[in-house]
C-alpha positions, 0 to 999 in steps of 0.5 A, a space after each residue: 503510498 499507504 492503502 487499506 480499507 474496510 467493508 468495500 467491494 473487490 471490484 471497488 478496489 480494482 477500480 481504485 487500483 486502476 484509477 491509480 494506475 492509469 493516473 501514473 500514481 503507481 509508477 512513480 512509487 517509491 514504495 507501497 505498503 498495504 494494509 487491513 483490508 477488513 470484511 471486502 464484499 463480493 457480489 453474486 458473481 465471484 470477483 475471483 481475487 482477494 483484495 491482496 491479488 487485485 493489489 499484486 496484479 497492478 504493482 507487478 507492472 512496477 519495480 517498487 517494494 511491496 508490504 502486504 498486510 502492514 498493520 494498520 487498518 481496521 484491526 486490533 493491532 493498528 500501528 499508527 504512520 506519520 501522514 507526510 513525513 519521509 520513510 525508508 522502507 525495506 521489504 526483504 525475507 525478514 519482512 518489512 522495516 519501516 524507518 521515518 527520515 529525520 527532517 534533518 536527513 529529509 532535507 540533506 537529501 533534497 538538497 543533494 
């Protein structure tokens, strides 16, 4: 899964953090990557959490890789990622590699 945003509230990105969660979307991750979170908003009262803390807070619960600040989003340097097409996504010390699944190697493996 991919997320970013811009211009949004962090107590909107904890309500879609926990809309996903309760939905069972997180659990059944592979992988998560995460984006620009460009110019979030606060209210009066501090939320207390970047929108990157909020992230961790619900993907601590699970046992998949997480990518923090991938780039794309609403920044200058906004790679662009294929909607729908299989990856393979390694997060180590180094960073974060992201490898599309040729449609060839997608369908061995759904075939088993």
């Amino acid at each position: 899964m991919f997320i970013e945003d811009i211009d949004e509230y962090l107590y909107n990105i904890d309500r879609m953090m926990v809309h996903l969660d309760r939905t069972g979307k997180l659990a059944s991750l592979a992988g998560l990557l995460v984006g620009h979170f460009t110019d979030s908003n606060d209210n009066l009262i501090p939320f207390g959490q970047t929108p990157y803390e909020i992230i961790r807070t619900y993907a601590a619960k699970y046992d998949f890789p997480v990518a923090y600040g991938f780039p794309v989003g609403h920044e200058p340097l906004n790679m662009a990622l294929i909607c729908g097409r299989a990856a393979h996504m390694v997060v180590d010390e180094a960073g974060v590699h992201l490898n599309y699944v040729s449609v060839a190697q997608h369908t061995e493996a759904a075939l088993g």
